[in-house]
N, C-alpha and C positions, 0 to 999 in steps of 0.2 A: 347287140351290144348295148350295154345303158348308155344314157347319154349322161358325160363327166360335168361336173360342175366346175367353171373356172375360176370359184377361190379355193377349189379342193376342200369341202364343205363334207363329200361322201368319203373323203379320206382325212376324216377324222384332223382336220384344219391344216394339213398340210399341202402344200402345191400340189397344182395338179395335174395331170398328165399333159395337159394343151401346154400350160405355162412352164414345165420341165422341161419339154422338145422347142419351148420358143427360146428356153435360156441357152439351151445347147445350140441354138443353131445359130443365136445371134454370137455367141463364144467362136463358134467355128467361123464368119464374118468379121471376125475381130473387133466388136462392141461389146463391149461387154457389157452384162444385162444392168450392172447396179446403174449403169448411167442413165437408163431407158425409166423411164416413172413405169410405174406396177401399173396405171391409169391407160397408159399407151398400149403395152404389152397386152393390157384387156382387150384394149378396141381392136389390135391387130388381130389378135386371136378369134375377134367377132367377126371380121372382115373373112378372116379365112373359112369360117362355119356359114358364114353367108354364101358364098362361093363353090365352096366344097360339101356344106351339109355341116348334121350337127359332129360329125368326126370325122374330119381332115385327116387326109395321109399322111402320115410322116412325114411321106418325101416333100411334102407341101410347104413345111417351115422352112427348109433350109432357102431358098428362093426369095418367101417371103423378110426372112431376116439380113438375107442379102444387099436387099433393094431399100429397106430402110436402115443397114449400117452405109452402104453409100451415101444416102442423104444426109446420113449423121457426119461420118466421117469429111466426108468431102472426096472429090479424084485423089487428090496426091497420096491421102493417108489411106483409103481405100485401095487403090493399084499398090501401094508398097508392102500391104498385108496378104492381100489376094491376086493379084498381080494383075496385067494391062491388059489379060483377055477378060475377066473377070468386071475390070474396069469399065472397057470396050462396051460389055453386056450390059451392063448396071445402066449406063448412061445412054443408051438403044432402048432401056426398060422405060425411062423418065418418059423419054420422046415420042414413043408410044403412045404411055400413056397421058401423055397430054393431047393425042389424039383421040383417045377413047377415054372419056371422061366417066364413064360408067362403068368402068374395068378395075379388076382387080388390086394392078399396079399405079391404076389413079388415085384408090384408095388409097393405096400405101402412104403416096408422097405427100395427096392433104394430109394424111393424117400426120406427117415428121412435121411439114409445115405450120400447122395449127397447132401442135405441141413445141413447135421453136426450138425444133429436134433438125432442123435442114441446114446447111451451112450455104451463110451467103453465095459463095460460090459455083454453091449446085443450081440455088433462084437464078443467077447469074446467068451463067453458063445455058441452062435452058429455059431463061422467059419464063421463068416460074411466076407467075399470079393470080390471086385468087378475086374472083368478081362479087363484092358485098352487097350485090343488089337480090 
């Protein structure tokens, strides 16, 4: 299979397959993608091709778009969209990965962090900091 271009460049300048299935799935997280900078959605997407290759599974995004609508959202607005087992997960996801700093889901949350996409709450709640040395 070719490998897609993520500004949809081989399709003729329209989105493109990575960024279609990130907007769906942050939709089905209930973020909606116009709030997300196009900037972010790139990087996420590159995390996921780091991780998975240059063509991520499908079932890939929906997880990934999960764990940075919690960060976005925060707990309360997260569990009342997707509800407290969803919730439960997402925040078992953080904690992780702030155990594994070179994982997936570490990715994810610098990257809400550093785009000023994380809700104090979530820094809060799990000791979120970032060391600028």
């Amino acid at each position: 299979m070719a490998r897609r271009s993520s500004f949809g460049f081989l399709n003729r300048f329209g989105r493109s397959e990575d960024l279609r299935r990130l907007d769906l799935a942050l939709r089905s997280a209930d973020l909606h993608p116009s709030v997300v900078p196009e900037g972010v959605k790139l990087a996420l997407v590159n995390l996921l091709k780091d991780h998975f290759g240059d063509d991520p599974p499908e079932s890939a995004y929906a997880p990934a778009a999960a764990l940075l609508a919690y960060c976005a959202l925060g707990g309360a607005a997260f569990s009342n969209a997707n509800g407290e087992e969803a919730c439960d997960h997402a925040m078992r996801r953080v904690d992780q990965a702030l155990e594994r700093p070179e994982s997936l889901d570490a990715g994810i949350v610098l990257l809400a962090f550093h785009a000023r996409l994380i809700q104090p709450e979530v820094v809060q709640r799990h000791g979120i900091s970032v060391d600028t040395d």
